[in-house]
PLY file of the C-alpha trace (Angstrom):
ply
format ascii 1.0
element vertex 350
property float x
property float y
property float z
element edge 349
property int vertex1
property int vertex2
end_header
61.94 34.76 -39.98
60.85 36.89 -43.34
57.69 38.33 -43.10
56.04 38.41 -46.48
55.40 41.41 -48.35
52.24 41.24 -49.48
50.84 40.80 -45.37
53.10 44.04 -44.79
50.78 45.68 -47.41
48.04 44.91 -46.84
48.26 45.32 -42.70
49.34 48.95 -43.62
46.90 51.45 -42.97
46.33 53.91 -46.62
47.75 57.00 -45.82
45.36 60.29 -46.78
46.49 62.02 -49.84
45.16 65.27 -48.38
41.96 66.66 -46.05
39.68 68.35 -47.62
39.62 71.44 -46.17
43.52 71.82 -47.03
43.32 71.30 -50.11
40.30 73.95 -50.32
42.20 76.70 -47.96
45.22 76.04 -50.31
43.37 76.89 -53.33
42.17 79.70 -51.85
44.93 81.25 -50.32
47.39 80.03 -53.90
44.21 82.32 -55.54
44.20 85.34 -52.92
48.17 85.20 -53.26
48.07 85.24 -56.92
45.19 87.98 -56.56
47.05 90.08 -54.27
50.56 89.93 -55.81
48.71 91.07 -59.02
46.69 93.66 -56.65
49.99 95.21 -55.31
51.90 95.67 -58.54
48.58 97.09 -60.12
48.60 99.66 -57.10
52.17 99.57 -56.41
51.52 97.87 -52.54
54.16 95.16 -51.52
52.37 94.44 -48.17
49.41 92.97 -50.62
51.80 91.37 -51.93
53.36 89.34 -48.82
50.15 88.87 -46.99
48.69 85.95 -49.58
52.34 84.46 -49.58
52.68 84.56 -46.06
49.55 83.06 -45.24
50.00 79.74 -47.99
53.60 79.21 -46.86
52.16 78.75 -43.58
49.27 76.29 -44.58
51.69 74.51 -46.83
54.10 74.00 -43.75
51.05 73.10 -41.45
50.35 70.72 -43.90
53.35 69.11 -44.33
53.46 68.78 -40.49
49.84 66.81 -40.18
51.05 64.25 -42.96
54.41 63.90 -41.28
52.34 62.93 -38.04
49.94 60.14 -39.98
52.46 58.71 -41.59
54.51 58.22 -37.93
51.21 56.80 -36.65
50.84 54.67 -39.51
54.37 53.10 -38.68
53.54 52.29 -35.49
51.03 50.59 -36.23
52.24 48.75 -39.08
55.42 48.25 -37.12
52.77 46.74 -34.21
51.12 44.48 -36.68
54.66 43.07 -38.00
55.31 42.39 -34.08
51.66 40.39 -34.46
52.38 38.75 -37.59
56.32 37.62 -36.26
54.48 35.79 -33.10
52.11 34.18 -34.52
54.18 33.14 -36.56
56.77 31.94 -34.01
53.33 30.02 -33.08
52.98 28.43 -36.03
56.41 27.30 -36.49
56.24 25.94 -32.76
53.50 23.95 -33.31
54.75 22.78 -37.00
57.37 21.60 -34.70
55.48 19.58 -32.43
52.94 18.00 -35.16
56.67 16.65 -36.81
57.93 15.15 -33.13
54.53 13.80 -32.71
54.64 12.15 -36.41
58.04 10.82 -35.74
56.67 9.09 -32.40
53.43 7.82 -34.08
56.13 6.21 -36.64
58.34 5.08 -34.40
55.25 3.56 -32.27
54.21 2.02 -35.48
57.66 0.16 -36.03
57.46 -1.21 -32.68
54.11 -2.35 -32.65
55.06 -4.18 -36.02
57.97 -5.73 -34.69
56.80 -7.19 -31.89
53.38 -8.08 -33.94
56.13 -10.06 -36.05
57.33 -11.28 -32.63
54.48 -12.83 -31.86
53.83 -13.97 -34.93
56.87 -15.65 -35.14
56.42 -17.13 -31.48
53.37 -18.65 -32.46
54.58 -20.10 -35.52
57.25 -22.29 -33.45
54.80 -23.08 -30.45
52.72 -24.72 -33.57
55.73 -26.44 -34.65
56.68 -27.82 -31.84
53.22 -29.16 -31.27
53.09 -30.75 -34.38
56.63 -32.44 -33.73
55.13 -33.19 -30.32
52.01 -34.74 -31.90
54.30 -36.56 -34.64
56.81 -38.03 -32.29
55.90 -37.76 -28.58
52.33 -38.46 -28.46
53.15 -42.04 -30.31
55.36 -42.56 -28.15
53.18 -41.89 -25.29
50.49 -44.11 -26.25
52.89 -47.01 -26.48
54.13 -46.48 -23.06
50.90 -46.26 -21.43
50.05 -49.73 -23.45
53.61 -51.05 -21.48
52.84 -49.92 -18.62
49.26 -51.50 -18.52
50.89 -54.80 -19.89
53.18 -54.29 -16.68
50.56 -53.78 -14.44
48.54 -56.77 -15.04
51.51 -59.17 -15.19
52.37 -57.24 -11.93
48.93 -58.57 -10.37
49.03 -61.34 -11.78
52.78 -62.42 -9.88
51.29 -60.54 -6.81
48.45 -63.01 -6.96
50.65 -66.37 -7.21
52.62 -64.95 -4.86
49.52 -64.46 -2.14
49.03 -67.98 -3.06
52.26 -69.29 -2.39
51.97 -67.52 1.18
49.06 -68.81 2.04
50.17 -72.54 1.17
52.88 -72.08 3.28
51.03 -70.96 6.01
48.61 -74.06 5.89
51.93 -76.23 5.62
53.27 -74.52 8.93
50.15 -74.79 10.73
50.50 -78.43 10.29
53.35 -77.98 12.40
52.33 -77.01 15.95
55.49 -78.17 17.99
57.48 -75.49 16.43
55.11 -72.90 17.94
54.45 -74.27 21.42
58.30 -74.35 21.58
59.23 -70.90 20.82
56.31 -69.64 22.93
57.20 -71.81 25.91
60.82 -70.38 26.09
59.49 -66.73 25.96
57.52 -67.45 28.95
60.59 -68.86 30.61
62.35 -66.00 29.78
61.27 -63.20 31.38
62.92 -59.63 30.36
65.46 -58.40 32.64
65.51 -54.00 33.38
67.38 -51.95 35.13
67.91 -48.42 35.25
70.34 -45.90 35.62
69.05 -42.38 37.10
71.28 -39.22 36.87
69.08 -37.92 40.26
70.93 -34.27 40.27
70.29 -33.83 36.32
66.15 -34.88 36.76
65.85 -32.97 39.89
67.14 -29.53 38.58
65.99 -29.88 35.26
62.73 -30.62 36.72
62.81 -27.80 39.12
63.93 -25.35 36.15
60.68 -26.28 34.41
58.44 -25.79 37.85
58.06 -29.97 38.79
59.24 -31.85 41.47
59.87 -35.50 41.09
57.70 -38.27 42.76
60.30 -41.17 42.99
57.26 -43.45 43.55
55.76 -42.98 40.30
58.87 -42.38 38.98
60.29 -46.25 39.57
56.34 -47.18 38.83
56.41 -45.54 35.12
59.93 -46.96 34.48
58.92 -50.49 35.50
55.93 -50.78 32.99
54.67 -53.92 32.15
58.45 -55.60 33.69
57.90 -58.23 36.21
61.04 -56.42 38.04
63.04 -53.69 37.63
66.70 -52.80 39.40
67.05 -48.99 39.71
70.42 -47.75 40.35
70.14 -44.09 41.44
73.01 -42.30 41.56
72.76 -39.01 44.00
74.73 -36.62 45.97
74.99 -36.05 50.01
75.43 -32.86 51.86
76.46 -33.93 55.17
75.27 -30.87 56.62
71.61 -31.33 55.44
70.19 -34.07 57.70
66.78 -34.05 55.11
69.11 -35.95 52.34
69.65 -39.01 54.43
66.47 -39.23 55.15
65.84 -39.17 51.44
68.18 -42.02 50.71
66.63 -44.19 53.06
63.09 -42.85 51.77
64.23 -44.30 48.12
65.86 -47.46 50.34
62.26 -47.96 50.95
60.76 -47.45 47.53
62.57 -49.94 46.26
65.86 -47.34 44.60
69.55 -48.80 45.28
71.26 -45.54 45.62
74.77 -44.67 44.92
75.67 -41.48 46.82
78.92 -39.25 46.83
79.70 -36.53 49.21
78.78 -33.14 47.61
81.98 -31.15 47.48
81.78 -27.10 47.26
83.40 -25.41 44.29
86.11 -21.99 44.56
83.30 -20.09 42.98
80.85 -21.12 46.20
78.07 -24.03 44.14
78.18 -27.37 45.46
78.06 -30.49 42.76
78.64 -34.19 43.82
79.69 -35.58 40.55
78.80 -39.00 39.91
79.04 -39.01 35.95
81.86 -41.28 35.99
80.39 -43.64 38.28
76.59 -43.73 36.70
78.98 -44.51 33.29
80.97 -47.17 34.30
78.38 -49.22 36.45
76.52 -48.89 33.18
78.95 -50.49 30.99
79.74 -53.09 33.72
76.41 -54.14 34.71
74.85 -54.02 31.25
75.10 -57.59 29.94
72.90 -58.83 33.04
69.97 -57.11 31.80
68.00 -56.99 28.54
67.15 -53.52 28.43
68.49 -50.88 30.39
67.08 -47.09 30.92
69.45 -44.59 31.34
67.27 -41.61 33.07
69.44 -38.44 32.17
69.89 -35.87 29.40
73.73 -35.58 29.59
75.11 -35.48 26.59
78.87 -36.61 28.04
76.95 -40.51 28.61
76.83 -41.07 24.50
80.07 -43.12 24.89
78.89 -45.30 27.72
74.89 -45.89 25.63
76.90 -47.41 22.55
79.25 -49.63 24.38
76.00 -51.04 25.97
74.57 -51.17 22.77
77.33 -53.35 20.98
76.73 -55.86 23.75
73.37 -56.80 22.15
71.31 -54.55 25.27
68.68 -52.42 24.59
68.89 -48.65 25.07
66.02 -46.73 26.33
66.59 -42.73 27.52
64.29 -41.06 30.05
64.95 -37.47 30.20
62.87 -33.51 29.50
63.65 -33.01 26.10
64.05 -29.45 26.33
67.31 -29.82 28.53
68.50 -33.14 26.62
71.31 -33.32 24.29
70.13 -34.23 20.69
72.96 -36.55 19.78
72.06 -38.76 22.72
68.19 -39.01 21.87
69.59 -40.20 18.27
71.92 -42.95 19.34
69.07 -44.38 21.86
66.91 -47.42 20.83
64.14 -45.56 22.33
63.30 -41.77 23.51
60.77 -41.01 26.40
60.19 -37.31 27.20
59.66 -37.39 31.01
57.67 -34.46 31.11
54.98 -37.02 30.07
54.97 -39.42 32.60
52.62 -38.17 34.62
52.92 -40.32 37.54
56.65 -39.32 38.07
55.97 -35.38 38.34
53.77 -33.11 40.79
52.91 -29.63 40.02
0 1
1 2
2 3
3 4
4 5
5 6
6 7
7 8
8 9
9 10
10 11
11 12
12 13
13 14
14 15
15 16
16 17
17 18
18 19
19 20
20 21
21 22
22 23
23 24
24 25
25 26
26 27
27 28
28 29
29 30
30 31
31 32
32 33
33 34
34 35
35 36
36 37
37 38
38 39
39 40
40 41
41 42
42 43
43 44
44 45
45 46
46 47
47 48
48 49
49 50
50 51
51 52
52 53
53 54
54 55
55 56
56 57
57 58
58 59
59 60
60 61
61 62
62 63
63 64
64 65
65 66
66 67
67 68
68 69
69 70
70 71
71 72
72 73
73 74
74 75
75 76
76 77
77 78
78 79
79 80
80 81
81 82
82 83
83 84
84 85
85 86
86 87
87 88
88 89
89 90
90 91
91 92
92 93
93 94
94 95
95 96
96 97
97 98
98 99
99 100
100 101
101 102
102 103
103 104
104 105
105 106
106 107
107 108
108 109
109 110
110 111
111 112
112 113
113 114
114 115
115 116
116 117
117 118
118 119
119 120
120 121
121 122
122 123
123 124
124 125
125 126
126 127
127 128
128 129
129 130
130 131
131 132
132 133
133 134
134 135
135 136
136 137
137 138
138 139
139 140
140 141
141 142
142 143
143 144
144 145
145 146
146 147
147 148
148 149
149 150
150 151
151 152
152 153
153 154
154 155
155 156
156 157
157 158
158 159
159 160
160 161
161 162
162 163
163 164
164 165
165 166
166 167
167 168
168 169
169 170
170 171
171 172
172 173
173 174
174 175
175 176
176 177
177 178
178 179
179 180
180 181
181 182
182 183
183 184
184 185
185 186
186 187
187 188
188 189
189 190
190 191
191 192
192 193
193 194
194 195
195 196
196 197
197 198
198 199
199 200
200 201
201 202
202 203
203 204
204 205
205 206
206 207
207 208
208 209
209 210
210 211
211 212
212 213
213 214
214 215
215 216
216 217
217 218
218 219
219 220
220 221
221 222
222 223
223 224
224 225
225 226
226 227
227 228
228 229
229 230
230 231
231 232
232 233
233 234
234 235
235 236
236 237
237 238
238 239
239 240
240 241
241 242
242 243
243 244
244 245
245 246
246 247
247 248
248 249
249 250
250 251
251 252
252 253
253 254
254 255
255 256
256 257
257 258
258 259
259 260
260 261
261 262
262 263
263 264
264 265
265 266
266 267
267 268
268 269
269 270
270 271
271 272
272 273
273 274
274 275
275 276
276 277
277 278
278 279
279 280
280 281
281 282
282 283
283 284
284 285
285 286
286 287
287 288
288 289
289 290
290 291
291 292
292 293
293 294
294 295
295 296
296 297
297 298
298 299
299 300
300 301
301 302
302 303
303 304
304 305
305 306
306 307
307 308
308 309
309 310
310 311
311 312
312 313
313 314
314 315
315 316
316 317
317 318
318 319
319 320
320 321
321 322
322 323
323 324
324 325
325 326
326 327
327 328
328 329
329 330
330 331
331 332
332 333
333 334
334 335
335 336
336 337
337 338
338 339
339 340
340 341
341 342
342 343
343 344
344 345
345 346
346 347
347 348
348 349
């Protein structure tokens, strides 16, 4: 970057012409020179002669000295100020700079604002036309539906009401009619409902002990009876013939009122021991099924599913007994009716 003259001028110090006393010691000694060169050839004496010349050479070369000094002062500091003048300068292009990027932000800030003021605008503009479409078209519409619908409504109460009417002359004509009703009640009450059930007693008894019950077979046949004038339960159990206690539990639910079905329990290559009576349980189920109405199958194995719909498609009614947490879900679905045994309190003790 130039610096301009005119600042170089005028941040240049003046320079002294001359001091004072110089320019006086200069006169005097040119004078005494010119005096004594004039002395000596008047008196024929060169050394008056050399002395004046001698001494203004030397102030002359004195002088020249002191201005060659000032002015190597002067350039320093001129060449100092030019330093000044260049940075602030650099400054002032710098910030020239920045003022320019900020103006081109503000502008470009400006155009955005505008376009997405138009934006809005525009926005707005089609929210109000679709409003007034909506209030031209929709809202007519609208009104003329809600008219419909009240026109429905009332002709709706008004069939509802002939309707009621209709039922209730009915009624009065069938309570003219007592024989009908003294019939169908009579053979109801000669009818009584036929249960049995089917218990799975190794699949209640663990599951039971898993959860931290025991069963009580009295309450057990008790809740299962209900409101049945009889009930045949078919309990289906396995026999250790080394544990003595287990026949006296057969003839214990001999006594209760349970026809059990046992199977010697037969020990597995692994060491368990499992009587399994899954096949028989099934079977007697299917077989026995059309002598009863209902029948309760008291298990939570999911292998019986088979056996519950044949009994269903002949017309018998399905109930499962079981805890839910260890029962399969496809057989609660495909029963006619679900009872968790965990609440049956009667059948359980803590």
């Amino acid at each position: 970057m130039m610096v301009s003259p005119n600042l170089t001028q005028k941040a240049l110090p003046s320079l002294p012409k001359s001091h004072g006393w110089l320019e006086k010691t200069q006169t005097v000694a040119s004078i005494a020179s010119v005096t004594g060169f004039l002395t000596g050839i008047f008196l024929q004496k060169v050394a008056y002669t050399l002395i004046p010349v001698t001494v203004y050479l030397s102030l002359q070369q004195f002088y020249r000295h002191k201005i060659s000094e000032q002015i190597r002062q002067s350039q320093a500091k001129a060449f100092t100020v030019i330093e000044e003048l260049q940075i602030a300068q650099d400054r002032i292009t710098f910030l020239e700079a920045q003022m320019e990027s900020m103006m081109a932000s503000t502008k470009q800030f400006q155009q955005q604002s505008y376009s997405r003021h138009r934006l809005i605008i525009s926005k707005l503009q089609e929210v109000s036309r679709k409003q007034f479409i909506f209030d031209r078209t929709v809202a007519p519409q609208m009104l003329v539906l809600q008219k419909c619908l009240s026109k429905l409504e009332n002709e709706t109460i008004t069939d509802i009401t002939s309707v009621q009417e209709e039922v209730t002359k009915l009624q009065a004509t069938l309570c003219n009619i007592p024989a009908i009703g003294k019939i169908a009640q009579s053979d109801r009450q000669n009818k009584p409902i036929r249960v049995a059930a089917f218990i799975d007693e190794g699949n209640i008894y663990h599951s039971a002990k898993e959860q931290g019950f025991e069963i009580d077979y009295a309450g057990l046949l008790e809740e299962l009876k209900g409101n049945a004038p009889q009930i045949d339960a078919y309990i289906y159990t396995g026999v250790d013939a080394s544990k003595p206690k287990q026949r006296e539990k057969l003839k214990h639910l001999q006594k209760l009122g349970y026809k059990p079905i046992s199977k010697p329990v037969v020990r597995r290559a692994n060491g368990s021991k499992k009587a399994n009576l899954d096949v028989e349980l099934a079977l007697d189920l299917v077989e026995l099924a059309n002598q009863y109405d209902t029948v309760i199958l008291v298990s939570g194995d999911g292998d019986l599913i088979d056996a519950v719909r044949r009994v269903q498609r002949q017309k018998v009614q399905v109930e499962v007994v079981s805890f839910r947490s260890v029962t399969a879900v496809s057989l609660m679905r495909v029963a006619d009716k679900y009872t968790d045994l965990a609440s049956l309190n009667k059948a359980l003790q803590y």
